[in-house]
C-alpha positions in Angstrom: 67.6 -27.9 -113.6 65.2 -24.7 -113.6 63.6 -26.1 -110.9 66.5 -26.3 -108.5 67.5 -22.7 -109.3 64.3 -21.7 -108.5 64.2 -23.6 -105.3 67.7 -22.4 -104.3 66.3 -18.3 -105.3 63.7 -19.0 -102.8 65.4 -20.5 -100.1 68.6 -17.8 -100.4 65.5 -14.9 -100.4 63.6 -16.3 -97.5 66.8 -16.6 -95.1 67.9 -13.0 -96.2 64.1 -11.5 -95.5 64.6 -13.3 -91.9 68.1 -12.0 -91.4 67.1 -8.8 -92.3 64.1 -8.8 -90.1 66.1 -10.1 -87.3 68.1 -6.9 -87.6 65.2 -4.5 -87.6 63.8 -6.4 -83.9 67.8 -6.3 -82.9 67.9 -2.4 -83.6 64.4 -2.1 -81.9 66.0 -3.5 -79.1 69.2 -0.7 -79.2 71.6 -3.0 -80.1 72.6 -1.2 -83.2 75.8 -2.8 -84.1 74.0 -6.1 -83.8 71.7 -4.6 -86.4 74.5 -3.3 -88.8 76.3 -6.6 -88.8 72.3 -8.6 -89.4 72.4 -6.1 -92.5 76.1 -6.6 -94.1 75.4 -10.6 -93.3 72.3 -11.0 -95.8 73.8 -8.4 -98.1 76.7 -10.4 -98.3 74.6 -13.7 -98.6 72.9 -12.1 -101.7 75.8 -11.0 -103.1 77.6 -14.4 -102.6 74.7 -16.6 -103.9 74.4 -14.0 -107.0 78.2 -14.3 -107.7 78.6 -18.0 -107.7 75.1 -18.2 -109.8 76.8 -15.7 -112.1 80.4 -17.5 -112.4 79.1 -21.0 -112.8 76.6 -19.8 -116.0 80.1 -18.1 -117.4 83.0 -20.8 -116.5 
């Protein structure tokens, strides 16, 4: 079970750090609102990975 966590940590952190690199090459390029919504979309993955982690160890 720990294992699979672990696994799932990793793979939600390594398609946020690409997301959120994706967005700094997508504001390099001027396309700042590209960038902005990059940002809220791997904010919003952390935050909805972290909330169903946290409500399936309390239900």
């Amino acid at each position: 079970m720990i294992m699979i966590i672990v696994l799932t940590i990793v793979f939600v952190l390594a398609v946020t750090f690409k997301t959120i690199n994706y967005g700094r090459w997508s504001a390099r390029q001027g396309n700042w609102r590209g960038a902005i919504g990059l940002y809220v979309i791997a904010l919003l993955l952390l935050a909805l990975s972290a909330g169903v982690y946290i409500y399936n160890q309390v239900v």
